[in-house]
C-alpha positions, 0 to 999 in steps of 0.5 A: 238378272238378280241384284247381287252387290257385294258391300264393302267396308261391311264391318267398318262401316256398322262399326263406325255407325255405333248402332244403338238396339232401339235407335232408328236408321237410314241407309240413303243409298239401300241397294241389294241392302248389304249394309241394311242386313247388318243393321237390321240385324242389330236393331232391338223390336223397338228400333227402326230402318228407313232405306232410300233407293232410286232404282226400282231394281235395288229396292226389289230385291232389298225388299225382299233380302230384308223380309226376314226382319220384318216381325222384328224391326219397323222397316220402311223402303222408300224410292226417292233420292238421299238428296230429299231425305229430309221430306222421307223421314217427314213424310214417316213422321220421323224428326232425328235419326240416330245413324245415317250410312251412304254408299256412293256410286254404282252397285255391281248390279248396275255394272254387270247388267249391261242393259243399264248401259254403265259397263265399257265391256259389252256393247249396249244402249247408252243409258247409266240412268241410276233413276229410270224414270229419269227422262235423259240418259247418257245417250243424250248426253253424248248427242246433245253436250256442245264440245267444250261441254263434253271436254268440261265433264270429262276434264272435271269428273274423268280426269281424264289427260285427253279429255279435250281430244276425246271430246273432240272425237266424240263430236266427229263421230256424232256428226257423221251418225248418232252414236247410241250404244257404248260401243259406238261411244268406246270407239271414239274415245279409243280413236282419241288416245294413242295407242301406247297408252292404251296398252299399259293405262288400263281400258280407255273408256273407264274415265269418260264413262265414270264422268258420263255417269256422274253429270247424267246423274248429278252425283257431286252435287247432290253429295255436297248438297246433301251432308249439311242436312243429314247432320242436322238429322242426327240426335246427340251422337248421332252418327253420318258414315259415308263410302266414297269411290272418286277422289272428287267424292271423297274430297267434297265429304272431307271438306264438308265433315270439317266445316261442320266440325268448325264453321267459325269463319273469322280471321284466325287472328281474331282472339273470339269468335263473332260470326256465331257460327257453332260446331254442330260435332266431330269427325270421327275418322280423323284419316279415311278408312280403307279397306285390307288387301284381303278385302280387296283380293276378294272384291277388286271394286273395293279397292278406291273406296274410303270411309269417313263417319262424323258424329253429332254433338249437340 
């Protein structure tokens, strides 16, 4: 199957990355390089590209969407995770960067390959491995979590009223076989929501498969553990534009946007600071970015997403 990923907020998200011709980016998140392409497109032969992807599949076909620029711009694809950023661009010899773009969650590539075992609408192995090489997939997940486990994920990154009740249900139905394709995983949960709520609430597997997706590949923490890091990568006006999809992603980016803004942690009735803790720049989208009701009309998976971009002061 070819990669096709349709990228959304494509002129925001260049806009909000201020490109210098000369400056040196990374995309932490390259997939089929939508946002690369633009990028790469605006960089002089003295500027320079880093994309970073986990999935053998994105890096292929962005290696090979992104060949027409390879006379012109020093290209390097690395297969790691966003989260080891920091040892890539050591491992290049790269100290700063001038912009750094994430685009979080699943590629269109990712849902519609239904052997990747993310979709809820065709009947396939339960895997939602962003990393292949990684060793557990959702299948073991949904076998080996305790109930009260399953209800926590669902509950805290499903946010999914029933969350209780489908975990209950997906332990019932363990019990009596493994369950090991996201058929067998969709019937457990439907037999845990009533049925008027399944005619009007959209499909019912959708949160339980979005939270499946988030605890097998540690989403959430390795976002949150990520954005100090990437700032203290950026040279002086350096920019950090991050596309969220979940309200759980977009809140950790917000709140970590404006720490790094104003860490300061004494009193407010403190008349100087003393804790020394000094801002390290500015958030430069002062609301999320969102995308128009044309983009959205023409990508209907665009219409959770939000930008935010900070800028390095230093």
């Amino acid at each position: 199957m070819e990669f096709k990923h349709k990228s959304v907020l494509l002129e925001e998200t260049i806009e909000s990355l201020d490109i210098k011709p000369d400056g040196i980016y990374v995309d932490g998140t390259l997939g089929g390089a939508g946002h690369a392409f633009e990028v790469c497109k605006r960089l002089s032969n003295k500027g320079r590209f880093i994309g970073i992807d986990q999935d053998v599949d994105a890096i292929a076909a962005a290696s090979k969407r992104l060949e027409v620029y390879k006379d012109k711009v020093r290209i390097d694809i690395v297969k790691s995770n966003y989260h080891e950023i920091a040892d890539v661009l050591a491992n290049l010899g790269v100290d700063k960067v001038d912009g750094i773009l994430l685009d979080i969650g699943v590629s269109s590539y990712q849902l519609d390959n239904a052997e990747r075992g993310f979709t809820y609408k065709v009947d396939a192995p339960l895997d939602m491995r962003m990393d292949k090489s990684n060793p557990v997939t959702a299948k073991d997940i949904i076998n080996g979590y305790s109930e009260m486990e399953l209800f926590r994920v669902i509950r805290d990154y499903g946010e999914d009223k029933f969350a209780k009740n489908i975990a209950k249900h997906i332990v019932m139905a363990r019990n009596k076989k493994e369950i090991e394709t996201t058929g067998e995983l969709i019937d457990a949960i439907r037999a845990a929501i009533p049925a008027k709520i399944q005619a009007t609430g959209g499909h019912p597997a959708k949160k339980t498969f979005q939270a499946i997706r988030i605890e097998l590949n540690k989403e959430l923490e390795v976002l949150e553990d990520s954005i100090d890091t990437m700032i203290d990568l950026l040279n002086d006006n350096g920019r950090l534009s991050i596309i969220t999809f979940h309200s759980l992603e977009d809140r950790i980016v917000k709140n970590k946007f404006r720490e790094n803004e104003n860490p300061c942690t004494c009193p407010k009735n403190f008349p100087v600071c003393v804790c020394g803790k000094k801002t390290k720049g500015k958030v430069a989208t002062r609301k999320p970015i969102i995308p128009s009701d044309e983009e959205i009309d023409e990508n209907k998976r665009s219409k959770s997403s939000k930008l935010r971009a900070f800028q390095r002061i230093v």
